[in-house]
N, C-alpha and C positions, 0 to 999 in steps of 0.2 A: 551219747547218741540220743538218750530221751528230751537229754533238755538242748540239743541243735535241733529235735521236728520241732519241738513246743516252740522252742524262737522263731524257725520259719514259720510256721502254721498263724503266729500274733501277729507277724509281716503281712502274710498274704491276707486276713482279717482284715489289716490298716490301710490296705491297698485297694482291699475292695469298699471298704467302708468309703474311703476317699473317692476312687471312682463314681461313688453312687452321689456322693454330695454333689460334684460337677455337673451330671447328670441334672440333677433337681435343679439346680443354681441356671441351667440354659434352659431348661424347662421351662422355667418361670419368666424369661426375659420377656419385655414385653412387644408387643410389635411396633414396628414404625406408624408415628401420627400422619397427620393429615398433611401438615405443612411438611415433616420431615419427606415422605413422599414424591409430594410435589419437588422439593429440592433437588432431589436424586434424579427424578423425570426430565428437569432442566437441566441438571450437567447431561445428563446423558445427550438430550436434545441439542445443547451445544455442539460436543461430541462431534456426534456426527453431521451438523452443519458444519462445523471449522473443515474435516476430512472431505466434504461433497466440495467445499470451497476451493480446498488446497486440490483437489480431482482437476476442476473445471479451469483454475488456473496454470495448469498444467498441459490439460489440455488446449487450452487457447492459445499457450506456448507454440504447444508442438504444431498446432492448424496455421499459425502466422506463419512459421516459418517455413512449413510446406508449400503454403501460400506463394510466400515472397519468393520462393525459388524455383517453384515450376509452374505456376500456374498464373501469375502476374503478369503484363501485358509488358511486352519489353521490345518497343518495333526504334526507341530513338537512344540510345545507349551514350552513340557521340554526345547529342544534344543535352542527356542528363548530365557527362561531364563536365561539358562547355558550362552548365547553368551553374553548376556547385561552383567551378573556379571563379564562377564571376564574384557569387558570392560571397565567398571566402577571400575574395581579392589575391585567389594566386596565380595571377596570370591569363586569366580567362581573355574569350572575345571581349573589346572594350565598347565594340558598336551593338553589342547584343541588348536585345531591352526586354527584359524580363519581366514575366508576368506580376501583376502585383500582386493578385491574391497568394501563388507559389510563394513570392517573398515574403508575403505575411505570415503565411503557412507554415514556414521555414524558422524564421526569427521566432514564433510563435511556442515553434518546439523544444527552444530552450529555455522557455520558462516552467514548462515542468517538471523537470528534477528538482528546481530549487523549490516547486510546489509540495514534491512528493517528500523532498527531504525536511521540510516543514513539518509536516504530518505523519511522517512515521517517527525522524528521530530520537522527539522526546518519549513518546508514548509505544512506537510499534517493536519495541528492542522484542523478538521473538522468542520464547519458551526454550526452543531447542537450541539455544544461543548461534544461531546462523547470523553472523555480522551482516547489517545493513549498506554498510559505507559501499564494499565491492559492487554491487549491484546498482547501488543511486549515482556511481562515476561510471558504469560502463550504461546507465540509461543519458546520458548527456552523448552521446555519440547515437548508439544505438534505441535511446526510447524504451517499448514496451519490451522490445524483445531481450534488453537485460534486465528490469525489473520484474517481468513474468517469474523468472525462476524464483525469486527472491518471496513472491507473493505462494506461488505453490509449495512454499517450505515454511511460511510461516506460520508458527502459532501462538496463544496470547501467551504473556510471561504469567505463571503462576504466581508471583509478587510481583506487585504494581508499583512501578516506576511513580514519583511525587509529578504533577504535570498540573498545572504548568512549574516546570522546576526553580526553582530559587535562585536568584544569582549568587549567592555566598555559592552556593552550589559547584554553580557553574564556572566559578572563579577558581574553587580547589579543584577542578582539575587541571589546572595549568594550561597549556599549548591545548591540547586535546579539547581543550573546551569552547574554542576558540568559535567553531561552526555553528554549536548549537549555541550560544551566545548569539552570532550574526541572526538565526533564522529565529530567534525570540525576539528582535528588534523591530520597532516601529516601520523604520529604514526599509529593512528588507521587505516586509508585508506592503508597504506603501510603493518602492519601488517595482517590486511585482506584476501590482495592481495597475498603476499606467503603464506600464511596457507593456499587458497584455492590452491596456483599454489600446496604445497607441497603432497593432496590428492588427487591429479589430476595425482602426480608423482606416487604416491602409485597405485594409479588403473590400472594405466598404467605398473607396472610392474609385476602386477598378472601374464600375458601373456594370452594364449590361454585357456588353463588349469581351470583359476583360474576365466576368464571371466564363461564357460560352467558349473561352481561350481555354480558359482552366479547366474545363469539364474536357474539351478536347485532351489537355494532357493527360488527364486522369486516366482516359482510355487508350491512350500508346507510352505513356510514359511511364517505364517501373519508380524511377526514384516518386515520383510522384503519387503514382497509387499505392504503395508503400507506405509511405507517410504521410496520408491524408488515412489510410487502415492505423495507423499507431497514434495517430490523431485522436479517432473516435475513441481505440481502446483504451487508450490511457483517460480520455474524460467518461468511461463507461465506469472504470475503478474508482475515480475520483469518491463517489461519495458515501463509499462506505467507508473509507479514513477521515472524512470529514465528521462522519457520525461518530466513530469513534472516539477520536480525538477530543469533539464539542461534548462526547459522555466522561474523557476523565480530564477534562478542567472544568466541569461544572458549569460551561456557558447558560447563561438566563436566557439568553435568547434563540438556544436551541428549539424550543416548539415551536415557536411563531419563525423563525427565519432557514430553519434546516432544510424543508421541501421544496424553497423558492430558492434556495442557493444550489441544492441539487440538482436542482433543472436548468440551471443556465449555464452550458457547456465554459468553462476556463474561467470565465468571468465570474462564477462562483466561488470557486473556489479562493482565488484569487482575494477577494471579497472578503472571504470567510478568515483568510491570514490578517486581516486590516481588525475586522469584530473581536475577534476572541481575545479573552486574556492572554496575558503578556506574564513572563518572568515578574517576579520582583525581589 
Protein backbone atom coordinates (compact mmCIF):
# COMPACT_ATOMS: atom_id res chain seq x y z
CA UNK A 1 0.00 0.00 0.00
CA UNK A 2 2.96 2.36 0.92
CA UNK A 3 4.71 2.00 -2.17
CA UNK A 4 1.20 2.32 -4.54
CA UNK A 5 0.65 6.24 -2.56
CA UNK A 6 4.43 6.86 -3.24
CA UNK A 7 3.96 5.85 -7.13
CA UNK A 8 0.74 7.77 -7.28
CA UNK A 9 1.91 10.79 -5.40
CA UNK A 10 5.63 10.74 -8.13
CA UNK A 11 2.56 10.67 -10.95
CA UNK A 12 0.74 13.40 -9.82
CA UNK A 13 4.25 15.50 -9.00
CA UNK A 14 4.91 14.70 -13.01
CA UNK A 15 1.80 15.80 -14.03
CA UNK A 16 1.82 18.96 -12.40
CA UNK A 17 5.22 19.56 -12.95
CA UNK A 18 4.34 19.03 -16.81
CA UNK A 19 1.23 21.17 -16.64
CA UNK A 20 3.17 24.09 -15.33
CA UNK A 21 5.95 23.91 -18.21
CA UNK A 22 2.86 24.25 -20.77
CA UNK A 23 1.77 27.05 -18.91
CA UNK A 24 5.32 28.94 -19.10
CA UNK A 25 5.86 27.75 -22.84
CA UNK A 26 2.29 29.79 -23.87
CA UNK A 27 3.20 32.45 -21.52
CA UNK A 28 5.98 33.19 -23.46
CA UNK A 29 4.71 33.01 -27.02
CA UNK A 30 5.13 35.99 -28.59
CA UNK A 31 2.55 38.30 -30.12
CA UNK A 32 1.57 38.62 -33.56
CA UNK A 33 3.89 41.39 -35.74
CA UNK A 34 2.84 44.05 -37.63
CA UNK A 35 2.69 42.49 -41.12
CA UNK A 36 1.32 39.23 -39.45
CA UNK A 37 -1.76 41.39 -38.35
CA UNK A 38 -2.19 43.10 -41.17
CA UNK A 39 -2.54 39.62 -42.94
CA UNK A 40 -5.27 38.31 -40.72
CA UNK A 41 -7.18 41.91 -41.15
CA UNK A 42 -7.16 41.21 -44.97
CA UNK A 43 -8.47 37.54 -44.94
CA UNK A 44 -10.85 38.58 -42.61
CA UNK A 45 -11.78 41.79 -44.85
CA UNK A 46 -11.89 39.52 -47.75
CA UNK A 47 -14.15 37.49 -45.83
CA UNK A 48 -16.57 39.36 -45.50
CA UNK A 49 -16.64 41.14 -49.00
CA UNK A 50 -16.76 37.66 -50.80
CA UNK A 51 -20.17 36.98 -48.13
CA UNK A 52 -21.74 41.01 -48.82
CA UNK A 53 -21.03 39.84 -52.68
CA UNK A 54 -22.50 36.35 -52.70
CA UNK A 55 -25.67 38.50 -50.44
CA UNK A 56 -26.14 41.20 -53.15
CA UNK A 57 -25.98 38.60 -55.83
CA UNK A 58 -28.53 36.86 -54.66
CA UNK A 59 -30.34 39.33 -54.00
CA UNK A 60 -30.38 40.83 -57.42
CA UNK A 61 -31.56 37.22 -58.27
CA UNK A 62 -34.35 37.29 -56.49
CA UNK A 63 -35.34 41.48 -57.51
CA UNK A 64 -34.97 40.32 -61.44
CA UNK A 65 -37.17 37.80 -61.10
CA UNK A 66 -39.70 39.40 -59.12
CA UNK A 67 -39.28 42.05 -61.46
CA UNK A 68 -39.91 39.94 -64.62
CA UNK A 69 -42.90 38.36 -63.32
CA UNK A 70 -45.11 40.88 -61.74
CA UNK A 71 -44.06 44.05 -62.28
CA UNK A 72 -42.78 44.21 -66.08
CA UNK A 73 -44.75 46.02 -68.52
CA UNK A 74 -46.44 43.25 -70.57
CA UNK A 75 -49.44 45.00 -72.75
CA UNK A 76 -48.01 42.94 -76.38
CA UNK A 77 -47.49 39.32 -75.54
CA UNK A 78 -48.72 38.27 -79.26
CA UNK A 79 -46.30 40.61 -80.70
CA UNK A 80 -43.38 39.28 -78.35
CA UNK A 81 -44.19 35.88 -79.93
CA UNK A 82 -44.53 36.95 -83.36
CA UNK A 83 -40.96 38.73 -82.96
CA UNK A 84 -38.85 35.71 -81.36
CA UNK A 85 -40.34 33.35 -84.28
CA UNK A 86 -39.31 35.68 -86.76
CA UNK A 87 -36.16 35.51 -85.33
CA UNK A 88 -35.48 32.23 -84.56
CA UNK A 89 -36.93 31.50 -88.11
CA UNK A 90 -39.73 29.15 -86.84
CA UNK A 91 -42.43 30.31 -88.52
CA UNK A 92 -43.10 33.74 -87.68
CA UNK A 93 -45.00 36.67 -89.72
CA UNK A 94 -42.76 36.88 -92.88
CA UNK A 95 -43.94 40.55 -93.74
CA UNK A 96 -43.15 41.64 -90.01
CA UNK A 97 -40.08 44.02 -89.97
CA UNK A 98 -38.42 44.22 -86.93
CA UNK A 99 -36.82 46.64 -85.05
CA UNK A 100 -33.09 46.79 -85.58
CA UNK A 101 -31.87 47.87 -82.42
CA UNK A 102 -34.30 44.73 -80.72
CA UNK A 103 -32.30 42.60 -83.27
CA UNK A 104 -29.21 43.72 -82.18
CA UNK A 105 -30.14 43.41 -78.74
CA UNK A 106 -31.13 40.00 -79.17
CA UNK A 107 -28.04 38.53 -81.41
CA UNK A 108 -26.23 40.68 -78.88
CA UNK A 109 -27.22 38.48 -76.06
CA UNK A 110 -25.62 35.58 -77.15
CA UNK A 111 -22.50 36.65 -76.95
CA UNK A 112 -22.29 36.60 -73.37
CA UNK A 113 -22.08 33.27 -72.18
CA UNK A 114 -19.36 32.60 -74.54
CA UNK A 115 -17.98 35.93 -72.69
CA UNK A 116 -18.74 34.84 -69.27
CA UNK A 117 -17.42 31.25 -70.03
CA UNK A 118 -14.20 32.79 -71.10
CA UNK A 119 -13.67 34.24 -67.73
CA UNK A 120 -14.63 32.20 -65.30
CA UNK A 121 -13.73 28.79 -66.69
CA UNK A 122 -10.17 28.78 -66.44
CA UNK A 123 -9.85 30.77 -63.29
CA UNK A 124 -13.39 31.16 -61.45
CA UNK A 125 -13.71 27.11 -60.78
CA UNK A 126 -15.33 27.94 -57.01
CA UNK A 127 -14.00 26.95 -53.44
CA UNK A 128 -17.22 25.09 -52.74
CA UNK A 129 -16.78 22.99 -55.77
CA UNK A 130 -20.35 24.24 -57.38
CA UNK A 131 -19.88 23.25 -61.19
CA UNK A 132 -19.80 26.15 -63.44
CA UNK A 133 -20.78 24.46 -66.73
CA UNK A 134 -24.80 24.05 -65.51
CA UNK A 135 -25.27 27.65 -64.95
CA UNK A 136 -23.07 29.22 -68.14
CA UNK A 137 -25.74 26.57 -70.54
CA UNK A 138 -28.81 27.52 -68.76
CA UNK A 139 -27.47 31.55 -69.27
CA UNK A 140 -27.55 31.02 -73.31
CA UNK A 141 -31.36 30.82 -73.11
CA UNK A 142 -31.94 32.47 -69.90
CA UNK A 143 -28.81 35.27 -69.43
CA UNK A 144 -28.55 36.64 -65.86
CA UNK A 145 -31.22 34.95 -64.40
CA UNK A 146 -29.19 31.59 -64.64
CA UNK A 147 -25.91 32.75 -64.00
CA UNK A 148 -26.99 34.83 -60.94
CA UNK A 149 -27.16 31.74 -58.90
CA UNK A 150 -24.09 30.57 -59.86
CA UNK A 151 -22.31 33.99 -58.90
CA UNK A 152 -24.15 34.14 -55.32
CA UNK A 153 -22.62 30.64 -54.57
CA UNK A 154 -19.38 31.28 -55.57
CA UNK A 155 -16.18 31.58 -53.73
CA UNK A 156 -12.51 31.78 -54.61
CA UNK A 157 -10.74 28.12 -54.91
CA UNK A 158 -8.32 28.05 -51.95
CA UNK A 159 -5.74 26.55 -54.59
CA UNK A 160 -5.26 28.41 -57.65
CA UNK A 161 -5.88 27.00 -60.62
CA UNK A 162 -2.38 27.69 -63.37
CA UNK A 163 -4.08 30.45 -65.73
CA UNK A 164 -3.46 31.06 -68.28
CA UNK A 165 -3.42 27.06 -68.40
CA UNK A 166 -1.04 25.26 -70.62
CA UNK A 167 -1.99 23.35 -73.50
CA UNK A 168 -0.27 19.89 -72.66
CA UNK A 169 -2.86 20.66 -70.02
CA UNK A 170 -5.49 21.02 -71.79
CA UNK A 171 -4.66 18.26 -74.10
CA UNK A 172 -4.62 15.53 -71.04
CA UNK A 173 -7.83 16.05 -70.48
CA UNK A 174 -9.23 14.53 -73.38
CA UNK A 175 -12.95 15.23 -74.70
CA UNK A 176 -13.47 17.35 -71.61
CA UNK A 177 -10.95 19.70 -72.61
CA UNK A 178 -12.27 20.33 -75.71
CA UNK A 179 -14.16 23.92 -74.37
CA UNK A 180 -11.72 25.41 -72.57
CA UNK A 181 -9.16 24.77 -75.49
CA UNK A 182 -11.82 26.66 -77.95
CA UNK A 183 -12.17 29.82 -75.44
CA UNK A 184 -8.10 30.09 -75.09
CA UNK A 185 -8.08 30.44 -78.80
CA UNK A 186 -7.29 33.51 -80.93
CA UNK A 187 -10.52 32.38 -83.05
CA UNK A 188 -12.79 32.60 -80.42
CA UNK A 189 -11.63 36.01 -78.78
CA UNK A 190 -11.30 37.46 -82.35
CA UNK A 191 -14.70 36.12 -83.38
CA UNK A 192 -16.39 37.40 -80.27
CA UNK A 193 -14.99 40.61 -80.79
CA UNK A 194 -16.67 41.38 -84.49
CA UNK A 195 -19.92 39.67 -83.73
CA UNK A 196 -20.33 42.14 -81.02
CA UNK A 197 -18.42 45.17 -83.02
CA UNK A 198 -21.08 43.93 -85.97
CA UNK A 199 -24.56 44.50 -83.53
CA UNK A 200 -23.27 47.50 -82.34
CA UNK A 201 -23.17 48.49 -86.20
CA UNK A 202 -26.59 47.26 -86.52
CA UNK A 203 -27.98 49.46 -83.70
CA UNK A 204 -26.29 52.13 -84.68
CA UNK A 205 -27.80 52.33 -87.94
CA UNK A 206 -31.46 52.13 -86.82
CA UNK A 207 -31.10 56.02 -86.68
CA UNK A 208 -33.43 58.29 -84.81
CA UNK A 209 -36.53 56.61 -85.90
CA UNK A 210 -35.66 53.29 -84.99
CA UNK A 211 -33.99 54.21 -81.58
CA UNK A 212 -37.77 56.01 -80.46
CA UNK A 213 -39.45 52.52 -81.85
CA UNK A 214 -37.22 50.78 -79.22
CA UNK A 215 -37.78 52.87 -76.26
CA UNK A 216 -41.63 52.55 -77.19
CA UNK A 217 -41.15 48.62 -76.86
CA UNK A 218 -39.22 49.01 -73.91
CA UNK A 219 -42.23 50.41 -72.18
CA UNK A 220 -45.10 47.82 -73.44
CA UNK A 221 -42.95 45.08 -74.33
CA UNK A 222 -41.99 42.41 -71.50
CA UNK A 223 -39.67 40.20 -73.71
CA UNK A 224 -38.03 43.41 -74.37
CA UNK A 225 -37.73 45.12 -71.16
CA UNK A 226 -36.52 42.00 -69.68
CA UNK A 227 -33.82 41.74 -71.73
CA UNK A 228 -32.51 45.07 -72.19
CA UNK A 229 -32.59 44.67 -67.66
CA UNK A 230 -30.20 41.26 -68.27
CA UNK A 231 -28.54 43.48 -70.71
CA UNK A 232 -27.26 45.91 -68.33
CA UNK A 233 -26.88 43.30 -65.53
CA UNK A 234 -24.70 41.12 -67.03
CA UNK A 235 -22.46 44.15 -68.32
CA UNK A 236 -22.62 45.60 -64.59
CA UNK A 237 -20.72 41.98 -63.49
CA UNK A 238 -18.74 41.99 -66.49
CA UNK A 239 -15.85 43.71 -64.70
CA UNK A 240 -15.00 42.38 -61.85
CA UNK A 241 -14.10 38.82 -63.75
CA UNK A 242 -12.37 40.83 -65.97
CA UNK A 243 -10.13 42.10 -62.99
CA UNK A 244 -9.83 38.99 -61.92
CA UNK A 245 -9.04 37.03 -64.55
CA UNK A 246 -6.20 39.98 -65.87
CA UNK A 247 -5.02 39.38 -61.72
CA UNK A 248 -4.18 35.59 -62.26
CA UNK A 249 -2.55 35.60 -65.85
CA UNK A 250 -0.40 38.46 -65.01
CA UNK A 251 -1.70 40.77 -67.84
CA UNK A 252 0.93 43.95 -68.26
CA UNK A 253 -1.39 45.79 -69.45
CA UNK A 254 -3.76 45.61 -66.57
CA UNK A 255 -3.08 49.25 -65.01
CA UNK A 256 -3.21 51.24 -68.13
CA UNK A 257 -6.16 49.42 -69.93
CA UNK A 258 -8.50 47.75 -66.97
CA UNK A 259 -10.69 51.07 -66.39
CA UNK A 260 -11.11 51.92 -70.10
CA UNK A 261 -12.08 48.40 -70.86
CA UNK A 262 -14.53 48.42 -67.87
CA UNK A 263 -16.25 51.25 -68.96
CA UNK A 264 -17.16 50.37 -72.23
CA UNK A 265 -20.29 48.13 -71.95
CA UNK A 266 -19.66 44.58 -74.30
CA UNK A 267 -17.20 45.92 -76.17
CA UNK A 268 -14.80 45.78 -73.48
CA UNK A 269 -14.93 42.93 -72.47
CA UNK A 270 -15.05 41.50 -75.72
CA UNK A 271 -11.71 43.40 -76.31
CA UNK A 272 -10.27 42.27 -73.33
CA UNK A 273 -10.54 38.23 -74.58
CA UNK A 274 -8.53 39.54 -78.06
CA UNK A 275 -5.31 41.42 -75.19
CA UNK A 276 -4.74 38.84 -72.57
CA UNK A 277 -2.74 36.01 -72.71
CA UNK A 278 -3.51 33.00 -74.40
CA UNK A 279 -2.65 29.24 -73.33
CA UNK A 280 0.65 28.04 -74.55
Amino acid sequence: VACGMDVAQRVARANGASARRKTARFSRQRPLCGVQKRTVEAKASRGKLEVAGNVLNGALWAGLVAYASWIAPNYTPELDLEMLKSLLQMGGSTEMSINRVFTALFFVMGTWPGIYAALIVPKGRSGNRVPAWPFLTGSVAFGAFALLPFLALWTPASQEAQCPPSLEDLKARGPAGWIPRLLETPFFAWYTLLSVLGCVGLAASAGADGWLEFFALFNASKFTHVMTLDFFTLTSLAPFWIDHDARARGWRGRDRWLVPLCCAPLLGPALYLVLRPKAK
